[in-house]
C-alpha positions as CSV (number, residue, x, y, z in Angstrom):
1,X,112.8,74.8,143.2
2,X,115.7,74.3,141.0
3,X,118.4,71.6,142.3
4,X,121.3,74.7,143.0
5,X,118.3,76.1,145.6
6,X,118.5,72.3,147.0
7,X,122.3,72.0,147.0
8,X,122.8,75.4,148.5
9,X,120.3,74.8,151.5
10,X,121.8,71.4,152.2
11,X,125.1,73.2,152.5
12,X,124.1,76.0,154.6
13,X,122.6,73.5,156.9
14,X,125.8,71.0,156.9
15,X,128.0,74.3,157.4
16,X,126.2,75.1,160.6
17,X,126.3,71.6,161.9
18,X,130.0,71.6,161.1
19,X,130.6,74.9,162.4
20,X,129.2,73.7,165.8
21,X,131.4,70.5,165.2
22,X,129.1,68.0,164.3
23,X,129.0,65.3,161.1
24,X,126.4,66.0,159.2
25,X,124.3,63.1,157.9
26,X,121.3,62.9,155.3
27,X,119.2,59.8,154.9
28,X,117.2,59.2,151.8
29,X,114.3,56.5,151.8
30,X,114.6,55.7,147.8
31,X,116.2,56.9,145.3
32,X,117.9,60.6,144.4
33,X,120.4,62.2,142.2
34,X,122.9,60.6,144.1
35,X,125.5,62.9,142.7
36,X,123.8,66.1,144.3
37,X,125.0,64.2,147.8
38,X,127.8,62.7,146.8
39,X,129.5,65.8,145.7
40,X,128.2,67.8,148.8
41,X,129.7,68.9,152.3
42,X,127.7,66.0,154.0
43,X,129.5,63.9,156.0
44,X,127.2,60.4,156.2
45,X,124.8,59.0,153.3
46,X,121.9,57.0,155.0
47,X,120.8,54.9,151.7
48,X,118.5,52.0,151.3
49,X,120.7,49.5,150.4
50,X,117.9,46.5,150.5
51,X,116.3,48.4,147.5
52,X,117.9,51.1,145.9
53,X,121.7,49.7,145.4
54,X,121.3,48.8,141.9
55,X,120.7,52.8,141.9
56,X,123.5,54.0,144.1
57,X,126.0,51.8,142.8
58,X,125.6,53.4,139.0
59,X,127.9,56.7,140.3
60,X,131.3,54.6,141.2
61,X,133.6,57.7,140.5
62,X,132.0,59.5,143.0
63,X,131.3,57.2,145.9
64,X,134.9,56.1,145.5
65,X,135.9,60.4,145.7
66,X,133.1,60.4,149.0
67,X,135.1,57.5,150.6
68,X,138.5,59.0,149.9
69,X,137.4,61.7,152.0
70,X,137.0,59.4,154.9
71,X,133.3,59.9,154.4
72,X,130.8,57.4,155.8
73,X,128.1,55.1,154.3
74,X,125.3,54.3,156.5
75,X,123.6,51.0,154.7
76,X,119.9,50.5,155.5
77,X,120.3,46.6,154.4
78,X,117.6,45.7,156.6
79,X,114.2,46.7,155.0
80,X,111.3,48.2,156.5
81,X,108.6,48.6,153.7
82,X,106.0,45.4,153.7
83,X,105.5,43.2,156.8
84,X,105.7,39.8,154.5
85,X,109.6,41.4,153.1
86,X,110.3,41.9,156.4
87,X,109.0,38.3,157.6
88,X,111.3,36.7,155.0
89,X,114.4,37.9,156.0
90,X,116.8,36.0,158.0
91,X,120.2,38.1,159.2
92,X,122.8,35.6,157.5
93,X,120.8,36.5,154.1
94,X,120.8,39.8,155.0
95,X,124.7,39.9,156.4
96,X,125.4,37.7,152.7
97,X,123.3,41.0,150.8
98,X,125.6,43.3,152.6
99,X,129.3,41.5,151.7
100,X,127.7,40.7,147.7
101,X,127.0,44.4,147.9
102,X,130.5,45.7,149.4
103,X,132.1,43.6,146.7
104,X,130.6,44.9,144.1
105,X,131.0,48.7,145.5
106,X,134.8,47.4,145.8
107,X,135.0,46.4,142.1
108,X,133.7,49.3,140.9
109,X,135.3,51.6,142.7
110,X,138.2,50.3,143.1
111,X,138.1,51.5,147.2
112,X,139.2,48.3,149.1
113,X,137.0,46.1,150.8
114,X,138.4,46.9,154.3
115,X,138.2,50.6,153.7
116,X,134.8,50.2,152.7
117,X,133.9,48.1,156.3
118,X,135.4,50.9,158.3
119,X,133.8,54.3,156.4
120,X,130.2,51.9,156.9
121,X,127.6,51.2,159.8
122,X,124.1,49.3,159.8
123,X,120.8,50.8,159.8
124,X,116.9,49.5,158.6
125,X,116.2,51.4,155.4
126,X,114.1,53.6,156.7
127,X,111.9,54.1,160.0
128,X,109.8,51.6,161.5
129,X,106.7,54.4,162.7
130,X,104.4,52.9,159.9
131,X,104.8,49.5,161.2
132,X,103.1,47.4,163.9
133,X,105.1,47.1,166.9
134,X,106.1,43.6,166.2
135,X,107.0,43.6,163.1
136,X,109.3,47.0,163.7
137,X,110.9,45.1,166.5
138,X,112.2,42.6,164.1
139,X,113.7,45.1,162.4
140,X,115.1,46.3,165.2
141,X,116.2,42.9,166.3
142,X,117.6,42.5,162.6
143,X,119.3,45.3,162.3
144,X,121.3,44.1,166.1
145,X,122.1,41.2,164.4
146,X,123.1,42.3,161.5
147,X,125.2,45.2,162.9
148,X,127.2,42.6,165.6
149,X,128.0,40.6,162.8
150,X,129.1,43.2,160.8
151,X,131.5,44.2,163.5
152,X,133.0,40.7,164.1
153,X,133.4,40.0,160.7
């Protein structure tokens, strides 16, 4: 499968949520060509920002050209992959990731901070099925805190 086949069936897919007038979203659990998103239809990028930042962050020009659009980023800051990651985190370090990260998204993009805030929404990096039922309610829990926060910035 050849990344046109990929492009063109995300498409088809956005253009019938749209045409039913919904916002199409795509989440991705690690890393992707980020440009093959970035320069589609879709109208809200679920990334794992606790992990793969350091990836998303390398296409500026086009994040900055997604935002402009009034496009929205969906940060999964709040990770979900090993119990004892999971254990460590507290939601002020997690809420300080987040800013460190907008900043540096601001910098390089040159999209303001506040723009940024308002385009963005809180999520755990990816689901919580392969989890024990405590430790996905902490990310749960986490990811309340972290979004309230967020919100009263």
């Amino acid at each position: 499968i050849t990344k046109e086949d990929v492009v063109q069936s995300i498409e088809e897919i956005i253009l019938e949520i749209h045409s039913e007038k919904g916002l199409a979203g795509v989440h991705v659990c690690a890393n992707t060509e980020w440009d093959m998103l970035l320069g589609s239809k879709v109208d809200i990028i679920s990334f794992d920002a606790f992990s793969f930042f350091d990836k998303f962050i390398l296409y500026p020009e086009m994040i900055k050209a997604y935002l402009d659009q009034g496009k929205i980023l969906a940060w999964g800051i709040v990770p979900t992959s090993k119990t004892e990651v999971i254990a460590a985190q507290t939601t002020q370090g997690l809420i300080q990731l987040l800013h460190a990260q907008m900043d540096e998204l601001a910098d390089k993009t040159g999209v303001d901070k506040e723009t940024i805030i308002s385009q963005s929404f809180i999520t755990p990096s990816c689901g919580t099925g392969s989890l024990d039922l405590d430790t996905a309610k902490m990310v749960l829990r986490l990811t309340k805190e972290v979004s309230a926060a967020f919100r009263q910035r």
